[in-house]
C-alpha positions as CSV (number, residue, x, y, z in Angstrom):
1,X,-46.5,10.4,-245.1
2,X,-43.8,12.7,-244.7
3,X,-45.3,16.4,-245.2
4,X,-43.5,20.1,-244.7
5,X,-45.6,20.8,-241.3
6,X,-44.0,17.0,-239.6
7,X,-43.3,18.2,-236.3
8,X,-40.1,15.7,-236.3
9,X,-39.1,17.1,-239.2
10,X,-39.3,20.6,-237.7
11,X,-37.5,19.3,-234.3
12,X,-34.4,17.9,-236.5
13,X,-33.9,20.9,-238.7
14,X,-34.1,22.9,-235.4
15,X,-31.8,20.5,-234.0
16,X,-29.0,21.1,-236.9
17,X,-29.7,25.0,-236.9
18,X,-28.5,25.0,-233.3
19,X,-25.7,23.0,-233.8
20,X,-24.7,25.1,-236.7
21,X,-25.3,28.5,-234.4
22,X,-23.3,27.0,-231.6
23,X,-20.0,26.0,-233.9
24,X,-20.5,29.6,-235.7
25,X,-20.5,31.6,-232.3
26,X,-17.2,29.5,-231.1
27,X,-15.6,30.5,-233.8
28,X,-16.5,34.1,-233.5
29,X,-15.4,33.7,-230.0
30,X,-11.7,32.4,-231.3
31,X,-11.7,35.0,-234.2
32,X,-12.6,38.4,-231.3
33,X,-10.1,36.6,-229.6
34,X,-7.4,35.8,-232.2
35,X,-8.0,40.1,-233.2
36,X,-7.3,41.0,-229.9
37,X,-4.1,39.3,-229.6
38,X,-3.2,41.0,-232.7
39,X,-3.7,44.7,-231.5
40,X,-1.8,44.0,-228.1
41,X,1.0,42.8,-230.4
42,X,0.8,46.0,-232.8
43,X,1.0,48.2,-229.6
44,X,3.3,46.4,-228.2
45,X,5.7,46.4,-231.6
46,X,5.2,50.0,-231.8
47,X,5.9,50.2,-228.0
48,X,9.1,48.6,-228.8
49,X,9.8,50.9,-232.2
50,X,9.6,54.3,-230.4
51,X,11.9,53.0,-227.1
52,X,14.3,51.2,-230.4
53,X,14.0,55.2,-232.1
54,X,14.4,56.9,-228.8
55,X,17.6,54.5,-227.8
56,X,19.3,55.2,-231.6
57,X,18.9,58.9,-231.3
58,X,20.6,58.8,-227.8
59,X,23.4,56.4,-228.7
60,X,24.2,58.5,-231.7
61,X,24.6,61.9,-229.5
62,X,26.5,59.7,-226.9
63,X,28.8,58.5,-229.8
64,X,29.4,62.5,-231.5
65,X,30.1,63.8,-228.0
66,X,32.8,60.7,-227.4
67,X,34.1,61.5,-230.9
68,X,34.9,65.3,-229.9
69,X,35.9,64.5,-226.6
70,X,38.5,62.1,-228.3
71,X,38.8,64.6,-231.2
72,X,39.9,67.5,-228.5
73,X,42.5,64.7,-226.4
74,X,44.3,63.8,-229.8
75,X,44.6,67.7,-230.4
76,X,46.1,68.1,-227.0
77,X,48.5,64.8,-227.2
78,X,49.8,66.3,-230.5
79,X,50.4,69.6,-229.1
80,X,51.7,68.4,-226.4
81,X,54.5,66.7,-228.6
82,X,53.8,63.0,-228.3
83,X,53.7,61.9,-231.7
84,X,55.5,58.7,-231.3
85,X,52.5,57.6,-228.7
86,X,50.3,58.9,-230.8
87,X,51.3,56.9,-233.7
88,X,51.0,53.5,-230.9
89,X,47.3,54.3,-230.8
90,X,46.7,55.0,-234.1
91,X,48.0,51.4,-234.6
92,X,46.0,50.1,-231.9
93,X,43.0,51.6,-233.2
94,X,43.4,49.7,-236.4
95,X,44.2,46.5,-234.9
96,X,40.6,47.1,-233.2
97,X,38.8,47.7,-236.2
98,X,40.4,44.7,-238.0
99,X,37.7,43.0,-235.7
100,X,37.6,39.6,-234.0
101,X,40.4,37.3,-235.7
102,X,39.9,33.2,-235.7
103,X,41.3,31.3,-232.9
104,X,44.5,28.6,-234.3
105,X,42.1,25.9,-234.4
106,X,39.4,27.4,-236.1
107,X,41.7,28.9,-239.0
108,X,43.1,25.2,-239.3
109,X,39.5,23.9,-239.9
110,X,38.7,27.5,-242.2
111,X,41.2,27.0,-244.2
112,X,41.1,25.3,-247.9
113,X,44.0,23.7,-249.4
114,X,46.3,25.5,-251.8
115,X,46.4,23.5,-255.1
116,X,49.7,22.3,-256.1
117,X,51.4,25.0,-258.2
118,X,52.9,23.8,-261.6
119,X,57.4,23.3,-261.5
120,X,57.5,25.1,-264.8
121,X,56.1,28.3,-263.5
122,X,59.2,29.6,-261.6
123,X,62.9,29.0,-262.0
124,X,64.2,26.3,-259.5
125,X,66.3,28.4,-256.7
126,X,65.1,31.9,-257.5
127,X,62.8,33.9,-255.2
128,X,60.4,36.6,-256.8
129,X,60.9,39.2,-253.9
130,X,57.6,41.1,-252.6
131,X,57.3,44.6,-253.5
132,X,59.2,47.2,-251.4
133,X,55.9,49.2,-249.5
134,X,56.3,53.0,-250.2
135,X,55.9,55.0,-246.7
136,X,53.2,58.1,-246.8
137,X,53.9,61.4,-245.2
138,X,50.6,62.4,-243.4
139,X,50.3,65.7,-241.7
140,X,48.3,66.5,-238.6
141,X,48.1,69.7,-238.6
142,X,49.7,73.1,-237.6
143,X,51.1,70.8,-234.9
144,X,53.2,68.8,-237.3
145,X,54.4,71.7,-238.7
146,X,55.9,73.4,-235.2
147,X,57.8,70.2,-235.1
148,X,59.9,70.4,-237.8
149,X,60.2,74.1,-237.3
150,X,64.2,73.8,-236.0
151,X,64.1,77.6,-235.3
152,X,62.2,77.2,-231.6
153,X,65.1,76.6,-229.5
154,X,63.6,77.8,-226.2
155,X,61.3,74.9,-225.3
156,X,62.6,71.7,-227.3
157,X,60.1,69.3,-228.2
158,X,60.8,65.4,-227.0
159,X,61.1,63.2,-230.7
160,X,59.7,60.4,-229.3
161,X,58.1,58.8,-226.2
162,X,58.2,55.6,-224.7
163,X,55.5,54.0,-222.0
């Protein structure tokens, strides 16, 4: 006769509640833990943000203060009359933007095959010749304008310069 007062009734539903009390407080244990680990990792991502922030705002005044400083030398070099070397960096500046060009063996691999073009399209013998590039007068400044003033005899200007 099994009745609600059974002492080992009571012991096994005892049994199971402590069990179930046990597993619950690990797992608040791993969860305290689990929140902790997120908070260090917030601080330590805005930690990381502000010095990120901090290092932008500092390369950016680093980079304006280059840009004058190479602003000012290019005045200089112009009034100094070296507009042929100024013209070789100029170049060299846009070969250094053009950026990091493919090695031989990498463009051989890049590279797709051109399909075969069609014998009717072109006259057998004739060349279609590129189109002549039209040159661009660009002027620097009051600098530019000196030079071609021909009327300043008493300190002539060198035309070009060679390194």
């Amino acid at each position: 006769m099994k009745t609600k007062d059974d002492p080992k009734r009571l012991i096994g539903e005892v049994q199971i509640l402590r069990i179930r009390v046990a597993t619950a407080e690990s797992g608040v244990k791993v969860l305290r833990e689990q929140a902790v680990q997120a908070k260090r990792r917030r601080k330590e991502a805005k930690r990381m943000a502000q010095r990120a922030r901090k290092q932008y705002k500092r390369f950016k005044t680093e980079l304006t203060e280059l840009q004058l400083t190479l602003a000012k030398a290019e005045t200089k070099l112009f009034q100094a009359g070296g507009r042929a070397l100024a013209r070789k960096t100029a170049k060299a500046r846009l070969v250094a933007k053009r950026g990091n060009r493919l090695s031989n063996e990498s463009k051989t691999v890049a590279r797709k095959p051109r399909p075969a073009l069609p014998s009717k399209s072109r006259e057998p013998g004739r060349r279609k010749m590129p189109p002549i590039p039209v040159a661009k007068i660009v002027s620097h400044g009051p600098a530019d304008l000196a030079a071609l003033n021909h009327t300043n005899t008493s300190n002539p200007q060198p035309q070009f310069l060679t390194l």
